[in-house]
C-alpha positions, -999 to 999 in steps of 0.1 A, spaced: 166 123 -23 193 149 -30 191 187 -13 185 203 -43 148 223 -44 120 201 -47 88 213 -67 56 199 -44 18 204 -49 -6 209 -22 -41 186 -27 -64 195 -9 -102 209 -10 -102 231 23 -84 267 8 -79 275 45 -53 241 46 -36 248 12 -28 285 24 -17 272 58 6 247 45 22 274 20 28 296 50 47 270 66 66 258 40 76 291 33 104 285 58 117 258 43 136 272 9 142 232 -4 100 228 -12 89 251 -39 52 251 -39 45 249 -79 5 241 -79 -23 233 -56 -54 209 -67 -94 206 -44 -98 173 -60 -83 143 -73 -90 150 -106 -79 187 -108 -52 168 -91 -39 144 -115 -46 167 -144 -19 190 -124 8 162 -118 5 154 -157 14 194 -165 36 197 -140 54 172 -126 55 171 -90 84 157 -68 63 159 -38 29 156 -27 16 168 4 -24 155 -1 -52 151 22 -75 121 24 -113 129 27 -116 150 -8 -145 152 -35 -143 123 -68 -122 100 -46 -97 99 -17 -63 112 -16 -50 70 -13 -68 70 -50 -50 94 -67 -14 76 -64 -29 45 -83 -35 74 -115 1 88 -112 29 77 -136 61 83 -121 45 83 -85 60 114 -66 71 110 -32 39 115 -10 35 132 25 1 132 38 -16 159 55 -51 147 70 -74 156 102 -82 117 100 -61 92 119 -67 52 129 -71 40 87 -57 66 74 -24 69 96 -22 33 94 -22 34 57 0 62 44 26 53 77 36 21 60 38 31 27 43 72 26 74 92 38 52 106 67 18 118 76 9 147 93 -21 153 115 -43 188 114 -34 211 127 -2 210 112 25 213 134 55 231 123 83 208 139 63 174 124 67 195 90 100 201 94 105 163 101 87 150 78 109 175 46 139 159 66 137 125 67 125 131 26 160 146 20 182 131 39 172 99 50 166 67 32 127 56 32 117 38 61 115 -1 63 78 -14 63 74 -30 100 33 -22 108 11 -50 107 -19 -50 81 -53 -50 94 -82 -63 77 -93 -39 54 -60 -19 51 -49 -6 14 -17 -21 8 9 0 -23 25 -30 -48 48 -15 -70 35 -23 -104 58 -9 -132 73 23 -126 37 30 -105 22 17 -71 -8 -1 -78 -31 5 -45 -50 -27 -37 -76 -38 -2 -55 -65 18 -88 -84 9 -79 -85 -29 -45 -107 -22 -53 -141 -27 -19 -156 -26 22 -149 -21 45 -172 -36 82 -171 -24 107 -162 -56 139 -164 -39 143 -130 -26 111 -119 -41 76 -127 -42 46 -132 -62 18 -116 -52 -19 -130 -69 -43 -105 -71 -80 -115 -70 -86 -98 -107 -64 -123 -120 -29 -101 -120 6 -109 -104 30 -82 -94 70 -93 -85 78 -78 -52 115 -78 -35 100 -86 -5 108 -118 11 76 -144 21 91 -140 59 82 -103 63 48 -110 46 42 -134 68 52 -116 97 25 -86 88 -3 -104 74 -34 -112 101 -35 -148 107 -69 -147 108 -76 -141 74 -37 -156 55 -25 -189 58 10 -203 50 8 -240 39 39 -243 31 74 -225 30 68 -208 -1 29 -202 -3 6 -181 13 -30 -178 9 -56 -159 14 -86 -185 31 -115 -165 16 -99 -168 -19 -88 -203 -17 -114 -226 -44 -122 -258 -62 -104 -279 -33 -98 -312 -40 -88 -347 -25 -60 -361 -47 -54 -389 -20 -53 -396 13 -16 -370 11 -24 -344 -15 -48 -318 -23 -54 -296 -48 -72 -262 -54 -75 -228 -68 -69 -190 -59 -100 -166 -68 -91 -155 -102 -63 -178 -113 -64 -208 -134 -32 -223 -119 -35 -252 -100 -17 -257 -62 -10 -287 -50 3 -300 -14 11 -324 1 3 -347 34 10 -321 64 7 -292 42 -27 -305 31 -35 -318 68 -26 -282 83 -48 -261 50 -75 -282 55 -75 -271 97 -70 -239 85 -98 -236 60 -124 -251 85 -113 -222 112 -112 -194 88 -146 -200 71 -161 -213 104 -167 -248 94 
């Protein structure tokens, strides 16, 4: 981002936080506080008035989390979370937000955090998903917020990838298959081949072509996949493992 003055809002439903994180951002001229919201709703309604560069939001709020408000926001603003929760919550928001901070606020991690959002370029994704981790796909000019559990497949497009959602969707992602593959459990996603992976859980309708090929389904997707010999050899291992077979 550029140093010009950014206009943020404060969500959050304790009025002791909000008026804590004013005070401290009162040393720091680039953030102009231009709204604060105690709920998701009051939240987006807010965002839609006034349009928000910056969030600072908390997660543990009446009518849904703070992670489900940025799946209602069109543009998404940049997002710094604020939160007394760590483990999930930390997890989630480090991989995808500019930063999170941890109540009490401290003043330096503030100061960090406003930092690295003006002057340095977002951070590259390197955390490991867990099993029930949200994951943010970019889905038009928004970030669709999905459950790791809802990916049911990732095909390799050059550069990019496909990701199959289990409601039937795909969303383009300029992520390669490698660094998917490198942060996915193995426990739970499988890579048959060099431009496929798949979720075990979602994987359907298998079925013997021959004694070299089979054939099957992701959960919610017509399509048809089909592998061959050592691919199917080494799906079929991996299907009997995952679903303890």
């Amino acid at each position: 981002m550029n140093d010009t003055t950014l206009r943020a809002l404060i969500v959050d439903d304790d009025a002791t936080a909000r008026e804590r994180m004013r005070f401290l951002l009162c040393s720091h001229p680039e953030i102009r506080v231009i709204g604060e919201a105690n709920s998701v709703t009051n939240a987006v309604a807010l965002c839609n008035d006034l349009h928000p560069q910056l969030i600072f939001l908390d997660v543990e709020m009446p009518g849904g989390d703070g992670f489900s408000l940025l799946d209602k926001l069109d543009p998404l603003p940049a997002v710094i979370f604020a939160t007394a929760f760590d483990a999930f919550a930390v997890r989630a928001f480090e991989v995808n937000a500019v930063d999170y901070l941890l109540k009490p606020i401290n003043p330096q991690r503030l100061s960090d955090a406003i930092r690295r959002l003006i002057y340095e370029p977002p951070r590259t994704q390197t955390l490991p998903y867990r099993a029930n981790d949200r994951v943010f796909l970019p889905h038009g000019r928004k970030k669709r917020v999905v459950f790791l559990p809802d990916i049911v497949g990732i095909e390799a497009l050059d550069n990019y990838t496909k990701v199959h959602l289990a409601d039937g969707t795909q969303i383009v992602m300029r992520q390669s298959l490698l660094e998917w593959n490198d942060r996915l459990p193995k426990e739970m996603f499988f890579s048959p081949t060099r431009s496929l992976i798949v979720n075990l859980q979602a994987v359907h309708d298998v079925v013997m072509e021959s004694r070299s090929q089979i054939s099957f389904r992701l959960q919610g997707h017509d399509r048809i996949f089909t592998v061959g010999q050592r691919p199917a050899a080494r799906l079929r291992r991996a299907l009997r493992f995952g679903r303890g077979l």
